[in-house]
Wavefront OBJ file of the C-alpha trace (Angstrom):
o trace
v -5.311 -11.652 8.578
v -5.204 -8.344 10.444
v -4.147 -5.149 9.193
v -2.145 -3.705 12.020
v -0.849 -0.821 9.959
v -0.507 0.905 6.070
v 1.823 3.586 5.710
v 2.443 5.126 1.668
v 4.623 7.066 0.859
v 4.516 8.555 -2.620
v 2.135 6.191 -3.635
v -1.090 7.488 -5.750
v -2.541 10.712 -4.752
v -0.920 10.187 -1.264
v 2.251 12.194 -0.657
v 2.390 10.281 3.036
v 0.154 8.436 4.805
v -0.497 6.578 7.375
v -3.314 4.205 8.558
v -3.588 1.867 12.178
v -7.126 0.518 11.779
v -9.298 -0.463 14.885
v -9.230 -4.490 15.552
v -13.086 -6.069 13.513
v -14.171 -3.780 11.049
v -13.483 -0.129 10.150
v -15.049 1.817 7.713
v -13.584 4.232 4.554
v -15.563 6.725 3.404
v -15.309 9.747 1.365
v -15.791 11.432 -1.771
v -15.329 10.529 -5.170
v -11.566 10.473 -6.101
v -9.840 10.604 -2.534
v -8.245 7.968 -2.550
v -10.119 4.791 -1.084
v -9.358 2.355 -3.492
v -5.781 3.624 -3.400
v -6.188 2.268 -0.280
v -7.482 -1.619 -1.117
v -4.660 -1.346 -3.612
v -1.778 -0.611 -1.283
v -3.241 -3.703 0.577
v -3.562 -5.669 -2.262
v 0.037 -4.978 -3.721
v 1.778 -6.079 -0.206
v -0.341 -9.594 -0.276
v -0.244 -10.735 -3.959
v 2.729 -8.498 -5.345
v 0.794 -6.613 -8.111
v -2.008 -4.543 -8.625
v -5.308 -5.220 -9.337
v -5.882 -2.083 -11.110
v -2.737 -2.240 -13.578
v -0.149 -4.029 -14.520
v 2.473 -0.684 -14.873
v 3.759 -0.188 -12.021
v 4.643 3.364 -12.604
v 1.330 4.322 -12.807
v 1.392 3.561 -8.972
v 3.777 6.040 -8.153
v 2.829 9.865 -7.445
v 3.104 11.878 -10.222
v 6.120 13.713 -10.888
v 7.704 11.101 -8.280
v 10.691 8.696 -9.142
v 9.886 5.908 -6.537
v 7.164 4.825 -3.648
v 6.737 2.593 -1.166
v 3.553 0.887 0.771
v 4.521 -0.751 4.089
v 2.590 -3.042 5.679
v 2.236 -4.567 8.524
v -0.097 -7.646 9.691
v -0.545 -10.284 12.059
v -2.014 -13.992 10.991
v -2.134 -16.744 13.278
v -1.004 -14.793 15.783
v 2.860 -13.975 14.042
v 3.216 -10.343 12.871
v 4.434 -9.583 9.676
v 6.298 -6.404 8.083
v 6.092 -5.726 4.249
v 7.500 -3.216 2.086
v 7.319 -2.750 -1.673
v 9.427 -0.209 -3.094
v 8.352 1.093 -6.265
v 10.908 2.847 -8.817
v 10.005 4.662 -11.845
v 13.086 3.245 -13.426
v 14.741 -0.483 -12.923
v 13.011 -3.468 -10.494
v 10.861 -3.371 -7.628
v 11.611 -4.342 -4.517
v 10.185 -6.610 -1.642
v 11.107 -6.625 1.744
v 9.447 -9.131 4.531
v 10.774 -7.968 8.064
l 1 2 3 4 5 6 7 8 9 10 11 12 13 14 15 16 17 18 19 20 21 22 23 24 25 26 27 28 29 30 31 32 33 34 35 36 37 38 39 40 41 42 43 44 45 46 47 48 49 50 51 52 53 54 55 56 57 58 59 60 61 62 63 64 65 66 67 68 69 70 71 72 73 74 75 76 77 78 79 80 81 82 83 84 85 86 87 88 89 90 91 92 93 94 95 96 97 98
C-alpha cells in the first residue's frame, strides 16, 4: 500500500494538517512530543479502525475540540482509495470509503 495523502483535522496536537509523502520511503523526524506518532496513528486508525494507542476515542480528538477527522488516501494494486474517520466527542464514529 501507498500513502498518497494524510490530512487531520482536529486530531491530536494537530489543529490541520496535511501530508503527500514522496513515492519509496520518507522520513519523520523531530523532537520529542511533535507529533510523529500522531502521525502512525492517523494511519493506523484509517486501516484497522482503532487505535493502537487507546481504545477512547476521545482521547484522539484535540483538546477542547468536539469532533476530528483523519482522511486518507491510498493506492494498492494499483486502485486508489479515499478514507475518512470522523471522530465525535459525543455519539458514534463514522467511516467513509470514497
Amino acid at each position: 500500500m501507498n500513502i498518497l495523502e494524510l490530512a487531520l483535522t482536529r486530531f491530536r496536537n494537530y489543529e490541520q494538517a496535511h501530508l503527500a509523502p514522496c513515492p519509496g520511503v520518507n522520513l519523520i523526524f523531530g523532537q520529542n512530543a511533535q507529533g510523529k506518532t500522531n502521525l502512525l496513528e492517523a494511519v493506523f486508525l484509517c486501516c484497522l479502525g482503532r487505535s493502537h494507542r487507546t481504545p477512547r476515542e476521545r482521547e484522539m480528538i484535540r483538546h477542547g475540540c468536539d469532533h476530528a477527522a483523519v482522511e486518507l488516501s491510498c493506492q494498492r494494486m494499483g486502485v486508489v482509495r479515499r478514507i475518512r474517520y470522523n471522530l465525535l466527542a459525543e455519539g458514534r464514529h463514522r467511516i467513509l470509503l470514497d
